[in-house]
SERO-4910 file (N, C-alpha, C, O; in steps of 0.05 Angstrom, whole numbers):
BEGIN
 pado doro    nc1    nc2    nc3   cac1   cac2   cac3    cc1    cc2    cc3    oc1    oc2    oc3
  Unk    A     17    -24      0      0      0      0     18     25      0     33     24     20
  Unk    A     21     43    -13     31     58    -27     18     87      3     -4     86     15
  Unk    A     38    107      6     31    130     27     14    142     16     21    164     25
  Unk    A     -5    148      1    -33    167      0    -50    143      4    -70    154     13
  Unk    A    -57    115      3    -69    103     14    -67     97     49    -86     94     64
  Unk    A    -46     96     53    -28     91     85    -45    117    103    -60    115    122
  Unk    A    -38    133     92    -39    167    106    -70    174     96    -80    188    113
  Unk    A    -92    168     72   -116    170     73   -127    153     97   -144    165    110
  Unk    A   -122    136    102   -136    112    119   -130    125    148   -147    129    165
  Unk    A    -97    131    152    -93    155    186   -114    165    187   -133    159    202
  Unk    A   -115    191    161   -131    210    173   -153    210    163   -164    231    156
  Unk    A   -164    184    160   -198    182    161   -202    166    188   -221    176    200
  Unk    A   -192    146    202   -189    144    226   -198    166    244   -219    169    256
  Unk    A   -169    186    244   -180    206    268   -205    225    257   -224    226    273
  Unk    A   -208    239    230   -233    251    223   -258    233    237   -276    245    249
  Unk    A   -259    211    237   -284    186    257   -282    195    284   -301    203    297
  Unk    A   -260    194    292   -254    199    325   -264    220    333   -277    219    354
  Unk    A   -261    251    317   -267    272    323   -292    283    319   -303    302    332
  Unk    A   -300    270    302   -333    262    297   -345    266    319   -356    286    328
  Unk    A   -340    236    331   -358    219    347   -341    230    375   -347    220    397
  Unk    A   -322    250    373   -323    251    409   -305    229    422   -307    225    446
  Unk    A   -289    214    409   -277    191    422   -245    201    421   -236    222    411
  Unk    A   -233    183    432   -205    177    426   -189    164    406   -199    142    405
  Unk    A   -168    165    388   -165    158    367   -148    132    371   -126    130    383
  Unk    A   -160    118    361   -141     90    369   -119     73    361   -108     51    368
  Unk    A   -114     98    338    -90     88    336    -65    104    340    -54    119    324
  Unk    A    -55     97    370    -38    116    388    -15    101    379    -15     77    375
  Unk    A     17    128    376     38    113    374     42    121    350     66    120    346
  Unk    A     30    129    332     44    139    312     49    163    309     66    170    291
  Unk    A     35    184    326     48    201    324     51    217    353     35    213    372
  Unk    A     72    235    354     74    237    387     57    243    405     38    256    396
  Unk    A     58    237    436     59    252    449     36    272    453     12    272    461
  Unk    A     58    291    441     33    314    443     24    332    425     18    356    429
  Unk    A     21    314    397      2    316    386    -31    303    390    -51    311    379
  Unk    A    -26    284    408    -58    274    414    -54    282    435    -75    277    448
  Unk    A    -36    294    450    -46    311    480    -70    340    464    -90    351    474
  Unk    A    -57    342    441    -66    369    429    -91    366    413   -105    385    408
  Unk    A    -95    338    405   -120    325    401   -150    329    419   -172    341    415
  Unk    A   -137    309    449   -148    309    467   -159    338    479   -178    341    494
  Unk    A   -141    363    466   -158    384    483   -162    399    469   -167    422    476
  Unk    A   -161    391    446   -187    406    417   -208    390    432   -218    404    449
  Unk    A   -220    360    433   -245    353    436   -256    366    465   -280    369    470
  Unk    A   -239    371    481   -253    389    507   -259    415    501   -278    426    512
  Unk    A   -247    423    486   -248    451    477   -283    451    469   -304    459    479
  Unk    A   -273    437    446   -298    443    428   -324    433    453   -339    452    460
  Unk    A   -329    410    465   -346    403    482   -351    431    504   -372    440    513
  Unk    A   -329    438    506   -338    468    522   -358    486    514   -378    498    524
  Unk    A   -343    486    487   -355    511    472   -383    505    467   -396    525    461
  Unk    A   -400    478    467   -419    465    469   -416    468    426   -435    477    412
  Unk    A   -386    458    415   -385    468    387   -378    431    379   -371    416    397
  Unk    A   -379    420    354   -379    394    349   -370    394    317   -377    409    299
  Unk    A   -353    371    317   -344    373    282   -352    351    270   -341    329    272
  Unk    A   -378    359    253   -395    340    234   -380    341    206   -393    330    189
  Unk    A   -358    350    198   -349    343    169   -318    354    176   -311    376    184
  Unk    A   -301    329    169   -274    329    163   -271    324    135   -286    306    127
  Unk    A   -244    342    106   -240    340     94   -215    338    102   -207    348    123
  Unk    A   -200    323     87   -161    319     88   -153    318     65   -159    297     53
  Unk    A   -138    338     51   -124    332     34    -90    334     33    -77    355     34
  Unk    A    -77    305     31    -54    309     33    -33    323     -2    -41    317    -24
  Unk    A    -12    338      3      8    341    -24     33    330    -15     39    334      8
  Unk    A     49    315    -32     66    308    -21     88    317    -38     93    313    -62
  Unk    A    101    330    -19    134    354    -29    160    327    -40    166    324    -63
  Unk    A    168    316    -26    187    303    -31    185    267    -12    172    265      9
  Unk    A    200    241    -24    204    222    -11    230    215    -18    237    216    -41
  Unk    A    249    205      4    273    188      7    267    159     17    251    152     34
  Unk    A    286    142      2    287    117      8    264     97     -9    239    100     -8
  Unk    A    273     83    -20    258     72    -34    260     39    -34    263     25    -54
  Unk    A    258     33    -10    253     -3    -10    247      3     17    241     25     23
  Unk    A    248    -17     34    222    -22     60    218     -1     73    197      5     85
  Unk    A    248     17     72    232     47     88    231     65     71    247     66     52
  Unk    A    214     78     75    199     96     60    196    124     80    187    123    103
  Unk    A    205    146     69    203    165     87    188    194     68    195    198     45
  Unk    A    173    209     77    158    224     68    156    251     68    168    255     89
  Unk    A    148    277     57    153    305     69    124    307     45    120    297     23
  Unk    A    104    327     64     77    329     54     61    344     68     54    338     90
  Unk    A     50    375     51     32    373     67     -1    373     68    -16    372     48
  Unk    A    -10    374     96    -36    370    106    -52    394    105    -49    417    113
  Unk    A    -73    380     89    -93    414     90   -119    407    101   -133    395     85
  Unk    A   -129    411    122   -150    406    131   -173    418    134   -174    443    137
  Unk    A   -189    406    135   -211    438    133   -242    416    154   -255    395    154
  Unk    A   -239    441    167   -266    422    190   -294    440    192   -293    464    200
  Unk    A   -310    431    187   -341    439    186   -353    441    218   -362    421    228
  Unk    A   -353    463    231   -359    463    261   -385    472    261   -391    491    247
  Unk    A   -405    457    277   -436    469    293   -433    476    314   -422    463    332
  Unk    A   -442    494    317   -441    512    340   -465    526    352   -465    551    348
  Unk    A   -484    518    363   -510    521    366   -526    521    336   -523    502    321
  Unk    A   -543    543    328   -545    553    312   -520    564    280   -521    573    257
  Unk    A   -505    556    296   -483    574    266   -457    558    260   -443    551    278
  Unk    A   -451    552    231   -441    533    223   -411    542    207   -415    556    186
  Unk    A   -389    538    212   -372    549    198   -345    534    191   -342    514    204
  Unk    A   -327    539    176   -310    523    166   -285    528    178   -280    552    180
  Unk    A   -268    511    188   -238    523    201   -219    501    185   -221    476    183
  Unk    A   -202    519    173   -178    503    161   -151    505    168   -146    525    181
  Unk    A   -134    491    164   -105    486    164    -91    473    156    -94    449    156
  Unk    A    -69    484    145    -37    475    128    -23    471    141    -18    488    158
  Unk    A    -10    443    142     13    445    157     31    420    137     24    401    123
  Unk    A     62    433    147     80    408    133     83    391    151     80    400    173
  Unk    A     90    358    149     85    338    158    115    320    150    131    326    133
  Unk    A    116    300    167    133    284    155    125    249    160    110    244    178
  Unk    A    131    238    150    112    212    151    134    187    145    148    191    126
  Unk    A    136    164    160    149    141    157    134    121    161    118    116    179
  Unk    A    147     93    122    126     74    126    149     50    126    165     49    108
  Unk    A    151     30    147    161     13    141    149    -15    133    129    -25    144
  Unk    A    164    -28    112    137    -55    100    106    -46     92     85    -59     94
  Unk    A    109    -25     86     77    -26     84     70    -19    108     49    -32    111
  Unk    A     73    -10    121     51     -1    148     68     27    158     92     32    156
  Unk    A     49     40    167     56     69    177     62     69    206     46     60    223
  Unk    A     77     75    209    100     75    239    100    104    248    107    105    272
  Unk    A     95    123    239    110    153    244     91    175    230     93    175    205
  Unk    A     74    194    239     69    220    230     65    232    250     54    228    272
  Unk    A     83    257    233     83    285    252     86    305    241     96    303    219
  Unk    A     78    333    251     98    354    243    122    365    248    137    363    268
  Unk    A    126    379    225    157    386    231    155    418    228    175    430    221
  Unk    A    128    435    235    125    461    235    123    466    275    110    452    290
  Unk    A    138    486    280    124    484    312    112    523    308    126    541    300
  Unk    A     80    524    319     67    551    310     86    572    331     96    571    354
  Unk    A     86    588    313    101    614    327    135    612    326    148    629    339
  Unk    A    145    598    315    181    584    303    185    582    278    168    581    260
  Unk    A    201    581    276    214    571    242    213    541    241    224    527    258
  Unk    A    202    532    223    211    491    222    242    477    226    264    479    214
  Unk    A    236    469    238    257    463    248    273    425    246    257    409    236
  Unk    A    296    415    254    303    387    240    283    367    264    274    374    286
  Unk    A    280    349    253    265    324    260    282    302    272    283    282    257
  Unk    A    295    298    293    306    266    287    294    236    279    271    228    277
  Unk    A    314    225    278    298    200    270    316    186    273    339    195    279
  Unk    A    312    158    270    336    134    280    351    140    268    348    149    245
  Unk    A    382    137    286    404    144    279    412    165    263    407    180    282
  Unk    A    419    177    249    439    206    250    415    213    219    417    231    202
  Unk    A    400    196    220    373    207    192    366    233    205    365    237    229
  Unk    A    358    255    182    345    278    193    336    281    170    347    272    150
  Unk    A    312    293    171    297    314    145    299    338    163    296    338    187
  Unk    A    307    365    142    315    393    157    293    409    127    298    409    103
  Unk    A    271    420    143    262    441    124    273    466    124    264    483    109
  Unk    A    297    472    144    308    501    144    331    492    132    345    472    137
  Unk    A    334    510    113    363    505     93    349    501     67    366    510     51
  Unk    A    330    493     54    324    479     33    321    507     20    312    527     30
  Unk    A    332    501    -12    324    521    -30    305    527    -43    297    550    -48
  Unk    A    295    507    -51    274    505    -64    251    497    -58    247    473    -57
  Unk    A    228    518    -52    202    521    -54    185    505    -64    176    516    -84
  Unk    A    174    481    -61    161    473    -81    135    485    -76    128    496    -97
  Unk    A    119    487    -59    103    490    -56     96    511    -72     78    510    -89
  Unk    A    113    536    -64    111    565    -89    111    555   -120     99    566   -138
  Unk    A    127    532   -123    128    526   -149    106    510   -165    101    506   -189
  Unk    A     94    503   -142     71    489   -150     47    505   -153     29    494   -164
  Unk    A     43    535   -143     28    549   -134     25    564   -161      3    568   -172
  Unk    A     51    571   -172     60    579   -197     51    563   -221     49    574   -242
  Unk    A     47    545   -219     46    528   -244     13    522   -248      3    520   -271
  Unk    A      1    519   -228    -28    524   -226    -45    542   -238    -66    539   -250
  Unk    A    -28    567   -233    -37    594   -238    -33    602   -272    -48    610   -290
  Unk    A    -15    597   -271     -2    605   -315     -9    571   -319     13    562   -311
  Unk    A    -21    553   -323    -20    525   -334    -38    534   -365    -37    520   -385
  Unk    A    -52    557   -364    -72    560   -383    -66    588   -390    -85    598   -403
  Unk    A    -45    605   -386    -44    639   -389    -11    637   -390      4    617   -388
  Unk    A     -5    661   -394     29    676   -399     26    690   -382      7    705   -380
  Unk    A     44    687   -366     63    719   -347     67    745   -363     86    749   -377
  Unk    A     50    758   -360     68    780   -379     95    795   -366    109    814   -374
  Unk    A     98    781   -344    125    801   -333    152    772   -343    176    768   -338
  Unk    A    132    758   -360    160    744   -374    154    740   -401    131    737   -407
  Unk    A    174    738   -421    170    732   -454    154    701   -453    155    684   -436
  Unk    A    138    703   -481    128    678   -478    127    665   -509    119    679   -527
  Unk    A    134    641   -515    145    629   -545    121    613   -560    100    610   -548
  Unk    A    123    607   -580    102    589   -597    119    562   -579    101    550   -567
  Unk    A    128    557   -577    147    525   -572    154    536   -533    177    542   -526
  Unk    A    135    536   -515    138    554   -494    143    527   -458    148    531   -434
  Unk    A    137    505   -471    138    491   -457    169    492   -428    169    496   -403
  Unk    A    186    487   -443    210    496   -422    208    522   -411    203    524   -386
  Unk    A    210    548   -429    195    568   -415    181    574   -391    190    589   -374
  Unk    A    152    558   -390    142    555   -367    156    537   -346    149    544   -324
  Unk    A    173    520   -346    181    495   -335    195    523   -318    187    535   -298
  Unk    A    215    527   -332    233    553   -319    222    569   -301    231    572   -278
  Unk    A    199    582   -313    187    610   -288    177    591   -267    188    597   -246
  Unk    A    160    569   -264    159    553   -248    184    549   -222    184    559   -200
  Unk    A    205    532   -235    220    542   -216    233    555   -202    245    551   -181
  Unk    A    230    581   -223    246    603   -211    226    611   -187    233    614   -164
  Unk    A    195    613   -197    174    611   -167    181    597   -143    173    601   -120
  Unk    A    197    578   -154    204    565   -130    233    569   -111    244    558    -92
  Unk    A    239    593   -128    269    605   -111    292    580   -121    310    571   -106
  Unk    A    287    573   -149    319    562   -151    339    578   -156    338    599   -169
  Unk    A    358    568   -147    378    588   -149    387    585   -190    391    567   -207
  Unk    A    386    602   -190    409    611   -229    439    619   -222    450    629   -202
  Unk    A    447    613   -246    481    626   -250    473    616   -279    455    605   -292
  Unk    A    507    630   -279    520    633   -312    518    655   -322    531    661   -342
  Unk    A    500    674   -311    498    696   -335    526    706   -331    543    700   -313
  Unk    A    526    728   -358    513    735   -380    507    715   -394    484    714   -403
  Unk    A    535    686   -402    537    663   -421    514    645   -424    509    626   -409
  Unk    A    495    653   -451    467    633   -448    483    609   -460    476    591   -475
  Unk    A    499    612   -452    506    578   -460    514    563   -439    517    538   -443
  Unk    A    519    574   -412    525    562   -387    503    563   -369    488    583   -373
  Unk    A    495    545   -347    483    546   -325    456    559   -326    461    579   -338
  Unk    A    439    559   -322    411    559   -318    402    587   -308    399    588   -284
  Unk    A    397    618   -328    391    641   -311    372    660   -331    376    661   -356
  Unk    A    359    668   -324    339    692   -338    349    714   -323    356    712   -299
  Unk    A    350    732   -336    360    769   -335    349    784   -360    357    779   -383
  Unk    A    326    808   -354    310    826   -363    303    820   -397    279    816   -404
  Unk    A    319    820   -410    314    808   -434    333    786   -451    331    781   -475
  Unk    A    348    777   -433    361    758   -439    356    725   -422    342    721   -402
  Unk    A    365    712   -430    365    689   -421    383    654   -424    390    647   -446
  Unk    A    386    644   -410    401    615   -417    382    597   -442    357    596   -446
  Unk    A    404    585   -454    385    566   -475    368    533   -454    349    517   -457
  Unk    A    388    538   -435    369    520   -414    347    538   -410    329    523   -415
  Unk    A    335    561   -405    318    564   -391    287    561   -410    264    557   -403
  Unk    A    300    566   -439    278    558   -461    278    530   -476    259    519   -487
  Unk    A    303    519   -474    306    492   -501    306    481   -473    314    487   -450
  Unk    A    289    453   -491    281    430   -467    309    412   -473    320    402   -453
  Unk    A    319    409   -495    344    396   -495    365    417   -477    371    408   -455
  Unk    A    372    433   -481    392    446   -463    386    443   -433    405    435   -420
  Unk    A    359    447   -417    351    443   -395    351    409   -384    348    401   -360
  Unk    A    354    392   -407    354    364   -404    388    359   -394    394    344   -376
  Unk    A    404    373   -407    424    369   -401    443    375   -380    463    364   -371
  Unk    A    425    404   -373    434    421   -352    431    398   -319    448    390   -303
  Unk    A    406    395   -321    394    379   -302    410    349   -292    410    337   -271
  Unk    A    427    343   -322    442    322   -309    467    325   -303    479    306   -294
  Unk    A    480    350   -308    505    356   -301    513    380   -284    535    390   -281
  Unk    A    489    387   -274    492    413   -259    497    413   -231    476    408   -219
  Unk    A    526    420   -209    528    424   -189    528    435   -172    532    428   -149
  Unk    A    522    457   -184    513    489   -167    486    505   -185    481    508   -208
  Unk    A    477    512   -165    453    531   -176    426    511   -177    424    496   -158
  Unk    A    407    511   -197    394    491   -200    407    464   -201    424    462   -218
  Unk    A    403    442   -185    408    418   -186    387    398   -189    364    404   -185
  Unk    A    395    368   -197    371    351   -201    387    330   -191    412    331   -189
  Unk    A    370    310   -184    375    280   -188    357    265   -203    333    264   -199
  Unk    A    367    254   -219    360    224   -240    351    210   -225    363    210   -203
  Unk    A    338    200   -227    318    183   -215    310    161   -235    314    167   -258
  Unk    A    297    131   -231    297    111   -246    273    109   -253    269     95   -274
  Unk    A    253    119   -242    224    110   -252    203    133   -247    209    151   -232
  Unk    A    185    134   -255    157    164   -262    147    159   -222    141    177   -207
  Unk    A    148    136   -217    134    145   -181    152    144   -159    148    142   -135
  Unk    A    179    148   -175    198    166   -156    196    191   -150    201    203   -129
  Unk    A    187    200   -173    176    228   -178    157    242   -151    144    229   -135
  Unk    A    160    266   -154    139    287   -135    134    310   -143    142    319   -165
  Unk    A    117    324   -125    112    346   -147    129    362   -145    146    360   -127
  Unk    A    129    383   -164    152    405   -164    184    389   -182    206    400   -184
  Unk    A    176    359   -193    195    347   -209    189    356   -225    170    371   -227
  Unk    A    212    343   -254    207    350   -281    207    325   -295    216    304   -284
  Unk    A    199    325   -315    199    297   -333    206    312   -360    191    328   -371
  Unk    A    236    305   -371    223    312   -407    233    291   -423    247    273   -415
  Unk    A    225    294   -446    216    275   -462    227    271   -490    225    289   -506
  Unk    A    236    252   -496    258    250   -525    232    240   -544    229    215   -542
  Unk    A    215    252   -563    193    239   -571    202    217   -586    193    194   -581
  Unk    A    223    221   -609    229    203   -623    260    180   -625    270    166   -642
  Unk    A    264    187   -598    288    168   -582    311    167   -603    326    148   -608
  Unk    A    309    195   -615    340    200   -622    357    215   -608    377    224   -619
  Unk    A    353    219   -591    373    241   -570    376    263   -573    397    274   -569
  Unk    A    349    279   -585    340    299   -586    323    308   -564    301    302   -573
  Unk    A    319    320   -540    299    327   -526    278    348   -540    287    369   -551
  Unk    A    254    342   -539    242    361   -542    212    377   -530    195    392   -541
  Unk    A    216    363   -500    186    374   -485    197    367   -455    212    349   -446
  Unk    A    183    390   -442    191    389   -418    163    389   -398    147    406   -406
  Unk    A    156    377   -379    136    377   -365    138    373   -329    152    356   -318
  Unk    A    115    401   -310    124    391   -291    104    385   -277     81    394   -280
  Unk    A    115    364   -253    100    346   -240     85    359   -219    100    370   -203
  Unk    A     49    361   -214     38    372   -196     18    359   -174      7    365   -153
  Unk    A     23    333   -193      6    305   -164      9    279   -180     17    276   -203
  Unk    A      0    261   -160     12    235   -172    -19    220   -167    -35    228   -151
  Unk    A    -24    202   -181    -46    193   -195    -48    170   -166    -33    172   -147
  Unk    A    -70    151   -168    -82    138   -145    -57    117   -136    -54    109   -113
  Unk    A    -41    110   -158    -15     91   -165      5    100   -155     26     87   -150
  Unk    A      1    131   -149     32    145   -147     45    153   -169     68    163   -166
  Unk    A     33    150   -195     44    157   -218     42    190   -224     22    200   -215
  Unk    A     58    205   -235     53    225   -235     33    239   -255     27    228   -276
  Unk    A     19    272   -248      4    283   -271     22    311   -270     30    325   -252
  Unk    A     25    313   -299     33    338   -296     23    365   -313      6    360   -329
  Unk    A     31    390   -312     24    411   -322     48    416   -341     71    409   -335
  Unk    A     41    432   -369     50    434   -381     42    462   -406     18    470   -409
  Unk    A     60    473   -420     56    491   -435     63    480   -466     73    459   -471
  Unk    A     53    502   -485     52    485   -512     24    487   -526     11    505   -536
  Unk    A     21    453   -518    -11    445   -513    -16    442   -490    -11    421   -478
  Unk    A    -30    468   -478    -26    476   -446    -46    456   -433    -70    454   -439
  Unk    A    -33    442   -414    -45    408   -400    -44    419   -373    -24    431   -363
  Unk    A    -66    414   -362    -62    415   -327    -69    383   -323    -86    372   -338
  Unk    A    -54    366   -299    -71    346   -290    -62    331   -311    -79    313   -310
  Unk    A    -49    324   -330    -39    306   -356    -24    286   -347     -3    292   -335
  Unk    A    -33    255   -350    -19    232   -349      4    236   -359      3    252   -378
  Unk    A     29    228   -353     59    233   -353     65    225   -376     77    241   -390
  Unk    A     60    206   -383     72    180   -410     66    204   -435     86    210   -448
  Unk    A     44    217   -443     38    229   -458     30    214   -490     34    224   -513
  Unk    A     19    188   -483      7    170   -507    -18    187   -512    -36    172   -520
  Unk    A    -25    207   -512    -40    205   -519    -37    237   -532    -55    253   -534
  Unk    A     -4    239   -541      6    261   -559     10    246   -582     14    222   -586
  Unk    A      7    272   -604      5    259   -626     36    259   -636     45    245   -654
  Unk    A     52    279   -620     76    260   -619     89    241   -615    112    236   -624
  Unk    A     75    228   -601     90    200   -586     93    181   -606     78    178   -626
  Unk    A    115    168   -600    122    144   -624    136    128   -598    143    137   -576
  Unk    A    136     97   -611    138     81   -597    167     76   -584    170     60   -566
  Unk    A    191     93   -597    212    103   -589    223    121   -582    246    130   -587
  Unk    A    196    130   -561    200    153   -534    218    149   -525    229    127   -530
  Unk    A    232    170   -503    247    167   -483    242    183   -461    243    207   -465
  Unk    A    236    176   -436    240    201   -425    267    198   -397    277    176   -390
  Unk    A    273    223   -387    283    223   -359    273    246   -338    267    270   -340
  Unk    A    275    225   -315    256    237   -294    277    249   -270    294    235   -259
  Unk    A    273    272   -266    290    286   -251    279    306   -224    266    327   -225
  Unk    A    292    292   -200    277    305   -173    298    324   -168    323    321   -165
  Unk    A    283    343   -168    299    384   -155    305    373   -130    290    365   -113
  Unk    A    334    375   -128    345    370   -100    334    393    -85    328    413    -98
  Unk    A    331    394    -65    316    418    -44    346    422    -28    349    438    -10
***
């Protein structure tokens, strides 16, 4: 069972619990005092003589490490709770980033790694493992926020091409605070400046290449398969598997499988199955490579 099935099933669990006024029974996975903090939301609310008849959860998930029995996760939680309160009925929501560990198939570990009123701060975990959200460069979340927004429109505070696909891939991450270098040289390193720009930041082949050889500034890792992938990745695509790149696409959720969908410019796609069979480019000697934005 794959973590959006693992982590739907958590938190439809406690959404029941909080329902119904009970205790959530499945203690131990996450600390302490987060079900201390559980426990005195349901007093709260019982005070307030206030009750929560509708839980929604929707998880995003930013990044995963480890890929055989442990499985480790970074995602976040958006919740949104439907409260009665005598007479008057109103909606309370919340974002929070999360971090989540599954070993064998079963979920061992969720928590957050935001504390309210602090900066996020490192997590331990067995032995000298840490996930650290302070330090990371890259935004996905902004990047994802970005890509939502132009999936169907142009920036006008940026140039926009008949062949615009990398283009967008680019302002995307720059939404996301990647770092650039190279300028002035559009032939080095990954950078947009006022009316100039890198041939990575427009040609999907230049940005294909950049991505696998780049050690400073924007970085990637190669990755072996499409549900390694997360959002805020890139996928592009050799249509006719001559070692020409020529489409670039980025990843904004991953399908019930974990497979990815992504958004895309061109033939502007929001939500688009990854493989892209169902371009009238595609020939049966595709290629693609899949590449996770080191954070």
């Amino acid at each position: 069972m794959g973590w959006g099935r693992q982590l739907k099933s958590f938190w439809e669990d406690q959404a029941i619990s909080l329902i119904n006024g009970t205790e959530f029974a499945r203690l131990g996975i996450r600390p302490s005092s987060e079900e201390e903090a559980v426990a005195r939301y349901l007093q709260q609310c019982h005070d307030r003589g206030a009750s929560v008849i509708r839980i929604k959860n929707k998880g995003i998930l930013l990044s995963k490490k480890g890929f055989s029995t442990n499985q480790v996760y970074d995602y976040l939680l958006h919740q949104q709770f439907l409260i009665k309160q005598g007479m008057k009925l109103y909606q309370e929501e919340r974002i929070e980033k999360r971090f989540a560990k599954i070993t064998e198939g079963d979920l061992i570990l969720d928590c957050s790694v935001e504390i309210e009123g602090d900066q996020p701060q490192a997590i331990e975990r067995e032995g000298d493992d840490r996930i650290r959200m302070k330090g990371s460069y890259y935004d996905r979340l902004s990047a994802l926020k970005y890509a939502e927004r132009w999936w169907d429109d142009y920036n006008p505070a940026f140039h926009s091409f008949d062949v615009d696909c990398t283009n967008y891939i680019s302002q995307c991450l720059h939404a996301g605070k990647a770092p650039m270098r190279g300028y002035p040289d559009r032939t080095t390193g990954w950078w947009m400046k006022g009316s100039s720009w890198s041939y990575s930041w427009t040609v999907a082949h230049a940005l294909r290449w950049h991505l696998s050889g780049s050690k400073t500034g924007l970085r990637a890792r190669e990755v072996a398969n499409p549900d390694d992938l997360v959002p805020g990745d890139i996928i592009c695509y050799d249509f006719d598997g001559d070692g020409h790149w020529q489409h670039t696409t980025f990843v904004v959720d991953n399908d019930e499988k974990g497979y990815p969908l992504v958004n895309a410019h061109t033939t502007n796609s929001r939500m688009r199955y990854w493989a892209y069979e169902d371009s009238t480019a595609w020939t049966p000697d595709i290629k693609y490579k899949f590449f996770h934005i080191e954070d």
